[in-house]
Every structure is written in C-alpha cells, then in structure tokens.
N, C-alpha and C positions, 0 to 999 in steps of 0.2 A: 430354822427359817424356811417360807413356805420356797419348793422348787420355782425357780422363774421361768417361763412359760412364753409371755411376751415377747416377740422380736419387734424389730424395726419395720419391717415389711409389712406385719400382721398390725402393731399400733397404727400406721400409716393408711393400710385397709379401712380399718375400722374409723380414724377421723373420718374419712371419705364418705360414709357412711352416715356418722353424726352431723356432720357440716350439711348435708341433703336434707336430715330430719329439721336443723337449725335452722337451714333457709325458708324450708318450707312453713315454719310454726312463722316464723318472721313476715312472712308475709299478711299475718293476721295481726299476730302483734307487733305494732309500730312502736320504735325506738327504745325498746327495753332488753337490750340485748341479754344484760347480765340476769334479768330476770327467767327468759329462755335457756341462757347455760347453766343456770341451776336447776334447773327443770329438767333437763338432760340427766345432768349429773347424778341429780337423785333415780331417777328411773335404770342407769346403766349400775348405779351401786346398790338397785334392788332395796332400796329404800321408798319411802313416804314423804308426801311434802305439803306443810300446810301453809295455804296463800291467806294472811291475813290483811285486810286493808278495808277501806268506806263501799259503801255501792257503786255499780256502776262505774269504774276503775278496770276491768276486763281479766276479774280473775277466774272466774269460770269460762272465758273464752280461753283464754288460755288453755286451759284444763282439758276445753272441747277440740284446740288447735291438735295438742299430743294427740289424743285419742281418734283423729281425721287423719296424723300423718304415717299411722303404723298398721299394718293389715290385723288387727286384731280384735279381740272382742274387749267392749267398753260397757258399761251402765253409769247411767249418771241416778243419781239418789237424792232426792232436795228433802233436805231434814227438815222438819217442822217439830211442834210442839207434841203434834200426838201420834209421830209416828214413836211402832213398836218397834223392840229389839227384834220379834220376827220378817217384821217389814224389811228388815236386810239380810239376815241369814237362811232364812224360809222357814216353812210351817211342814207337820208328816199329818197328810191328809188320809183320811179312814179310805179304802178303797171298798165298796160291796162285792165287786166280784171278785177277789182274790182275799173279802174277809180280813186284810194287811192294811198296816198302814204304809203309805208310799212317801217318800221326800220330795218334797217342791223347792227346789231351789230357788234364793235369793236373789237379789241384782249384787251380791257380793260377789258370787262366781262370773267373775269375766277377769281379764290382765291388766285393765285396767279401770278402776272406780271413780268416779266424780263425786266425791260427798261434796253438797253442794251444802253453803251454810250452816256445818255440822253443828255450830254452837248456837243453833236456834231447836234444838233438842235435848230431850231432857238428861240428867247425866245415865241414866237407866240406858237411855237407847244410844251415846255414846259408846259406854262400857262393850257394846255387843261388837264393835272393832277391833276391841284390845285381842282379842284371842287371834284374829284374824289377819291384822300387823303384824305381829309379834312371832305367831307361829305358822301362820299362812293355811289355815286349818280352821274350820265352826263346828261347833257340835249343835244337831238338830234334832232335841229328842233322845239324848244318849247317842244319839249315831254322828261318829266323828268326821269329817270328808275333809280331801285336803281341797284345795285352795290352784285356782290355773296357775303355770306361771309361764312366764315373769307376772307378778304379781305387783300393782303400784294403786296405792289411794294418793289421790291427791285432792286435799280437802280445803275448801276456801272457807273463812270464818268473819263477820264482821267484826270491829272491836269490841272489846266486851263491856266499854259503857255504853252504846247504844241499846235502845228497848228491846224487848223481848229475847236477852241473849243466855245464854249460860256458860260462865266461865268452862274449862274443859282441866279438868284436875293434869296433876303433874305427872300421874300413869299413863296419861292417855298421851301427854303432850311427850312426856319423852321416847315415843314411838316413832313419831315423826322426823327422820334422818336432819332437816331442816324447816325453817321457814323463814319466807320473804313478803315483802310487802312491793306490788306493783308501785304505789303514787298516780299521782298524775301525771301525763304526757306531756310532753316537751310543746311550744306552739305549733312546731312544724309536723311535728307525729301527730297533733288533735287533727291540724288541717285537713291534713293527708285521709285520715281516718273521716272525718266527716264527706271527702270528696267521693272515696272509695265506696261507704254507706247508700248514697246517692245511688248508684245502679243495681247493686247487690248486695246479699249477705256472703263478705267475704268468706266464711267458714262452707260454705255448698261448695264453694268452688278449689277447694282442696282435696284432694287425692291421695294414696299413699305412697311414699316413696321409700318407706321400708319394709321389708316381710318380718315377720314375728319372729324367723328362724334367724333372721341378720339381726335383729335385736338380742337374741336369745343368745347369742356367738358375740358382742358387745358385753355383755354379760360376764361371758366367761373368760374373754381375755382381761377383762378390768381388775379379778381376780389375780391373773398373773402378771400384773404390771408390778414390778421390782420397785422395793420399797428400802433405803438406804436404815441402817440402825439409828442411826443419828437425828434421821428423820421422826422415824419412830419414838425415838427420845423426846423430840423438841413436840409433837402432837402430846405425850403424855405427860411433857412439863406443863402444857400449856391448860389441859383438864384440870390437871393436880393443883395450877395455881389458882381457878376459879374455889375450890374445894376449902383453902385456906384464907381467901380475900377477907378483909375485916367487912366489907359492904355487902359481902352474898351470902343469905342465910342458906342457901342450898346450892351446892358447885355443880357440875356437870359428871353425870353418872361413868363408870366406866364402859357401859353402851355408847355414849357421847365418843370416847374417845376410839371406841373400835368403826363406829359408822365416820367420825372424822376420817379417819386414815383411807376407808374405803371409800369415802366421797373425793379424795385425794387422788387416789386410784383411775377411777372415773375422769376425775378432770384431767389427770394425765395422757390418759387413753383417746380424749375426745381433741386434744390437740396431737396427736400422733406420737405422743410420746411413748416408751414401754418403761417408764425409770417414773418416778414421784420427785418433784424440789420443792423446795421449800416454799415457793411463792404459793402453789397449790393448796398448803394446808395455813398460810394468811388469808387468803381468796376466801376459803370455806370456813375458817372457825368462828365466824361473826353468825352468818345464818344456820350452822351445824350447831354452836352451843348456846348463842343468845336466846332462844325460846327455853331451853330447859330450866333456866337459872332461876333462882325466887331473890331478889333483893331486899335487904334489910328495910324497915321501913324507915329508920331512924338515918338513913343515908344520906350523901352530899346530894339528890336530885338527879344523880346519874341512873341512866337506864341499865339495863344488864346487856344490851349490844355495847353503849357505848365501857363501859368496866371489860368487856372483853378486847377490844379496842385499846384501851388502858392496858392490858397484859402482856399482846399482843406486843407491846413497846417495849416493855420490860423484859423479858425473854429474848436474847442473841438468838438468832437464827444460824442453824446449821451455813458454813460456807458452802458457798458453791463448790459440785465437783463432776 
C-alpha cells in the first residue's frame, strides 16, 4: 500500500485553495456546479476531460474559465478538417545558418490545452494526442520532448450526429480520465448570464487566483490521499462489472479503474478530506466510465451512463468508517 502522506492540515490547505479556483471559474459559469467540480477533479488527478454537448452551451468557456484562473501557460487549438498532426506537435524547420534542422514547438507545449472541437478533425490528426495524453511526451522528427506539467487537455466535442463530425475511436476516448455534458442553463443562470453579457465579456475580467506551484502541490497531495482497501475493492467490483454486463460489448478498461480511484482522490482532497468514501467514487463512476463503454446494439435502449447507473445499484457499498 502506497505511504499516506496526506494530513488533515495539508487536505484542509489544499480545499482552500480549490474552493478560490471553483469560485473563481463559477463566476463565468453560471449554475453548473457539478460541471466545474469535475473539471477540478480531473485537472488535480492529472488527467483529461472531454466536454461533450450542442453549440453554444459554454463548453469552451469553461475550458477558457480554468485556463484564466491559474497562472500558467494555455493554447487553445480549434480542430478543423485540415488541420495537420504537425499543426499540434510542431514541425523541425531547416535552419541555413547552423546547416541544422531546429524544433518548432507546437500549441501542445503549454499546462494546459483547449482542443477545441476535436471531433471536427480528421482521425489522422486526432491520433497526434494519443501519445501526448497518455505519455505526456511528442515526438518531432524522431526527436522525443517531454511534455510541461501539470499537463491537462481538455477537449470539447459536438455530438457526433451533427455535420461535419468524426466519431473519436475508443484509443483515443479512453484517455480521457472523464467526460461530461454541460446542457442547458437553468432560467435563472440564462438570465443572469444574458444580464452579465450586457457590459462585458465575463472571461477578461478574470484573474488568477492560483500559482502553477499551488496547483503543482494539489497534485501531489491528491496522490497521498488514503485510500481504504475496501474501497479499492468496491471501484474494481464496479469496472469488472461493466466488463461482464450482457448489454456492454466493451467494459471499462483497467486504466478506467486506476484513473477512477485517482479522480476519487482528487475529490477527496478538493473537499478537505485526506481519506476517500465511498460517495466519491458514486459521484465519479458515471462520468469516469460512461464514455469508455461500447453498448451492445441489440440492447433494451439504455445508454452506457444510464447501465453504469444500473451497477452502481447493484454493488453494496463499502460501510461507512
């Protein structure tokens, strides 16, 4: 078992911390709480997050919210149809006076990415992420470079029956620690939002309220948040049972289950906890596993969030302790 690390002082720290980056994104996005604590979440467990939903919904605002509230470096990326795989990793440009060729770095080096629309690219210029998620690392030219960190893409996608899209295969998607769907705003959050509009663009008027190195320390105690065995058990009953469902041709990989527990982590960190319960890893295994899953097509009409949902029930949870 890994040393525990976390104390009480230090998780308590650290909410303090996440609760200024939450209020702060919150002031952009109106009444989507749960959608900003996953956003968190995935960022503090060093994971990926893909925001899938319609246009015009505020998922790349969101995207832009994080990337305003943290002193670090961002690039945003708007996929299109003819962008190339160098168009994010970069090109090694011939140099005449040193007779060398030199590396031009990509908008992939920054801490954090906005692929914007990734599924409006072809799967060719997808694929040039996978290495980069996964290992936090590109190669340019045979020359390998690592990758800044904390290191976080967070990619918005339209549905993929809307025109011009390309579905994103199940490599690429199961990189993605989670994903969520904005919706639409509540009447009172549109209001607010259309009032707000009226004199500014909320996002200018944001600031940082974390440093990279208070993120960077976020990070490492989410690592050391204590994680009970039992726990541990109930997150790997909970993969294994997606794995055996009669309705899911494809179950939730064991990456699913290690980025589960460490998005559990995270959530327990971001409410002051240094311990994991069991509520934390219900909270997350809807948006941690429901994008990986492939559903039978011959199924009762259930999606694979709602079938995770369905398990979810079926599986006793660890007692409180």
């Amino acid at each position: 078992m890994a040393e525990h690390l976390t104390t009480p002082e230090s998780a308590a720290a650290a909410a303090t911390i996440a609760r200024a980056i939450f209020t702060n994104i919150s002031r952009v996005i109106k009444g989507k709480p749960e959608a900003v604590e996953m956003l968190l979440v995935v960022v503090i467990a060093e994971g990926h997050l893909l925001l899938e939903d319609v246009p015009g919904v505020g998922k790349t605002m969101l995207a832009r919210s994080l990337a305003s509230s943290i002193s670090c470096s961002s690039n945003r990326l708007q996929f299109t149809p003819d962008l190339l795989p160098s168009d994010i990793s970069g090109v090694s440009v011939f140099n005449p006076a040193t007779r060398e060729f030199d590396i031009k770095p990509g908008p992939i080096f920054a801490n954090i990415v906005i692929a914007d629309e990734i599924n409006r690219a072809s799967p060719r210029t997808q694929s040039a992420l996978l290495e980069a998620m996964a290992e936090y690392q590109v190669t340019i030219d045979g020359a390998t470079m690592p990758l800044p960190r904390p290191f976080c893409v967070v990619a918005t996608q339209n549905p993929v029956d809307m025109e011009g899209t390309f579905a994103l295969p199940e490599a690429q998607r199961d990189r993605f620690m989670a994903e969520i769907s904005l919706g639409y705003p509540d009447e009172e959050a549109e209001l607010a939002l259309v009032q707000q509009r009226e004199f500014s663009d909320p996002i200018r008027g944001l600031t940082a309220v974390a440093t990279l190195e208070q993120v960077t320390g976020l990070i490492a105690l989410a690592h050391g948040v204590h994680t009970e065995p039992a726990i541990e058990r109930y997150a790997v009953a909970i993969a294994r049972a997606t794995r055996s469902h009669p309705q899911i041709r494809l179950g939730a990989s064991p990456r699913a289950t290690l980025q589960l527990v460490a998005a559990a982590k995270a959530r327990a960190l971001m409410a002051g906890r240094h311990y994991v319960i069991p509520d934390d890893i219900k909270f997350l295994a809807i948006p941690v596993l429901g994008h990986r899953l492939i559903v039978r097509s011959a199924s009762s009409g259930a999606s694979a969030r709602q079938l995770v949902a369905q398990i979810l029930d079926s599986i006793q949870a660890p007692q409180p302790f």
